[in-house]
C-alpha positions in Angstrom: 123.3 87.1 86.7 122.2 87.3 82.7 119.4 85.3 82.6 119.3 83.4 79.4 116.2 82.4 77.1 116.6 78.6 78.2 115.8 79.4 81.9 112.2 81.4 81.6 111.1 79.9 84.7 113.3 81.8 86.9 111.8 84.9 85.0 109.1 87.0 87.0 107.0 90.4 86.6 109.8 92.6 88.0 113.4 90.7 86.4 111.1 90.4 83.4 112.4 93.9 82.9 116.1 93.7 83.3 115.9 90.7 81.2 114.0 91.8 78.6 116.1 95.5 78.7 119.6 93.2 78.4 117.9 91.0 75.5 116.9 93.8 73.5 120.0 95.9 74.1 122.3 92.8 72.7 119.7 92.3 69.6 119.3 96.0 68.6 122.2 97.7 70.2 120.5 101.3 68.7 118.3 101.3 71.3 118.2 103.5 74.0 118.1 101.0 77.3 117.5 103.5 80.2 114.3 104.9 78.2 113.1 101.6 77.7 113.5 100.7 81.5 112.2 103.7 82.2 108.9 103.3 80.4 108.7 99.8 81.1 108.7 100.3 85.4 106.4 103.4 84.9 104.2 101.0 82.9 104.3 98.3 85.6 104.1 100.4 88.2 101.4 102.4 87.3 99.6 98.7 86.4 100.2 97.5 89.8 98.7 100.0 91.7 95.7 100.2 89.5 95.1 96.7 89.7 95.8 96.9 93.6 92.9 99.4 93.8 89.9 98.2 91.5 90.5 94.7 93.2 90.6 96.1 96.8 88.3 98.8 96.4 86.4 99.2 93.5 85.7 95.7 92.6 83.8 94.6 95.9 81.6 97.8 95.4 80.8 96.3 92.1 82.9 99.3 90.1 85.4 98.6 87.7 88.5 101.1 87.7 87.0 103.0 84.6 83.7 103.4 86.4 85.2 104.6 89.8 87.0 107.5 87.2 83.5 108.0 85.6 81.9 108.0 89.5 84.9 110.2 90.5 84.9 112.5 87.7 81.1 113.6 87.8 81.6 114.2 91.5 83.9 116.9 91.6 82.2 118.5 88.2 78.7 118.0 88.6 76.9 118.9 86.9 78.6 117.9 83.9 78.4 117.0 79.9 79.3 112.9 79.4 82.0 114.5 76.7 83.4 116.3 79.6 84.0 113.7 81.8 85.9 111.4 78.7 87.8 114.2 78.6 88.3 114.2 82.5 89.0 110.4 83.3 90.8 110.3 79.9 88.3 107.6 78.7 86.5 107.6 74.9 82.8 108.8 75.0 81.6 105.7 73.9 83.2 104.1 77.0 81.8 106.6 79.3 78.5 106.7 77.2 78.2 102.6 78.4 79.7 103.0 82.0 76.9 105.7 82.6 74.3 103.5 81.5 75.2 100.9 83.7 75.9 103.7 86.8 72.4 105.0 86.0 70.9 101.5 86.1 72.4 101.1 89.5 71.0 104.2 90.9 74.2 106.2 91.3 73.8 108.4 88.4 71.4 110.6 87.1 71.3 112.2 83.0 69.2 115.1 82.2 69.1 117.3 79.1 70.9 120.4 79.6 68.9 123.1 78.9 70.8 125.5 76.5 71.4 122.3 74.0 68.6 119.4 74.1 71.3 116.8 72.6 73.5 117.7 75.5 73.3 115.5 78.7 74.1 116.7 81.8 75.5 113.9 84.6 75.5 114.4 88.1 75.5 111.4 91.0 72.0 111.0 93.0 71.6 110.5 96.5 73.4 107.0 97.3 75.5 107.7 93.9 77.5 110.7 96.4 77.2 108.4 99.6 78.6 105.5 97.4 81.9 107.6 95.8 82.7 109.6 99.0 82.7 105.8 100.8 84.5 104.4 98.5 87.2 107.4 97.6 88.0 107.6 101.5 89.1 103.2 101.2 90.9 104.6 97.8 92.7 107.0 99.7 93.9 105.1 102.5 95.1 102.7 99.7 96.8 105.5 97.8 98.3 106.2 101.6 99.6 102.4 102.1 101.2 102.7 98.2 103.2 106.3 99.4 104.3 104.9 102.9 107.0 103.4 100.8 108.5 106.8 100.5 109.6 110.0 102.2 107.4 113.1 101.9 110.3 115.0 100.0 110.9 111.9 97.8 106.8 111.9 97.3 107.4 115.7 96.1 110.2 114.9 94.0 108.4 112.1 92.3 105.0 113.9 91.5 107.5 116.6 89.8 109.5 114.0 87.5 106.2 112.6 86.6 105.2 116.3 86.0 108.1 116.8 84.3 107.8 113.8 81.9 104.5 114.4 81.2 104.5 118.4 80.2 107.4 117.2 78.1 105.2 114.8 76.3 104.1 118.1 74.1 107.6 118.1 73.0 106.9 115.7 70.6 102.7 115.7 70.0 102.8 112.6 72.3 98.8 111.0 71.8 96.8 110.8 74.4 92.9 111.1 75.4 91.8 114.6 75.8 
């Protein structure tokens, strides 16, 4: 069933997709409509499930999905420069600059001067900042667990190499991203 403009009610997140895919396909018949779908559901997808987990996780710890990257980020490479982990949780500096001023207010991280560069800081997670993100990465996981159940453990493989796939490919063609 085409869905046309006069009936947006019956319109929602998912059929959003194939509408808007059959729309633009009929107004600029150029375009290429299985890329388009094909960025669009990677784009909702990957929306859903990071909503999913800063509401169910991260949000009734008081974290934010960019500051569980920062938090998870400094864990596994701490210590480490505050450049380092923008680079790492693909955030600006300036957004990890504020999130670890907040983090530090709340006791979960610590910033010292490294000692071969003064202007350099150095992060690493105190005490409760390590009880806090090994707590909160194991809910995560079980989260990321209840989001794969939907598939096999071959279709899991096969999906984490397309992804792979698409994303080595981005070179291909100086894609931007956050480095």
């Amino acid at each position: 069933m085409t869905l046309e403009p006069s009936d947006p009610e019956h319109l929602h997140f998912w059929s959003f997709i194939d509408y808007a895919v059959e729309r633009v396909s009929r107004e600029l018949p150029s375009i290429d409509p299985v890329a388009m779908r094909l960025v669009f559901t990677l784009h909702r997808a990957a929306n859903m499930v990071v909503y999913d987990l800063e509401s169910t996780v991260h949000r009734p710890r008081g974290w934010s999905w960019p500051g569980f990257r920062v938090l998870f980020a400094i864990w596994l490479s701490a210590p480490v420069e505050a450049k380092k982990v923008a680079e790492l949780s693909g955030m600006s500096r300036a957004a990890v600059s504020a999130l670890v001023n907040t983090l530090e207010r709340d006791g979960l991280v610590r910033k010292e001067r490294a000692a071969y560069d003064g202007r350099a800081l150095g992060l690493s997670l105190t005490e409760s900042g390590q009880e806090a993100i090994a707590s909160a990465f194991l809910a995560h996981n079980e989260r990321e667990r209840e989001w794969g159940s939907a598939l096999s453990g071959d279709e899991k493989r096969t999906l984490i190499e397309l992804l792979g796939k698409l994303t080595t490919h981005s070179v291909d063609f100086d894609a931007r991203h956050r480095a």
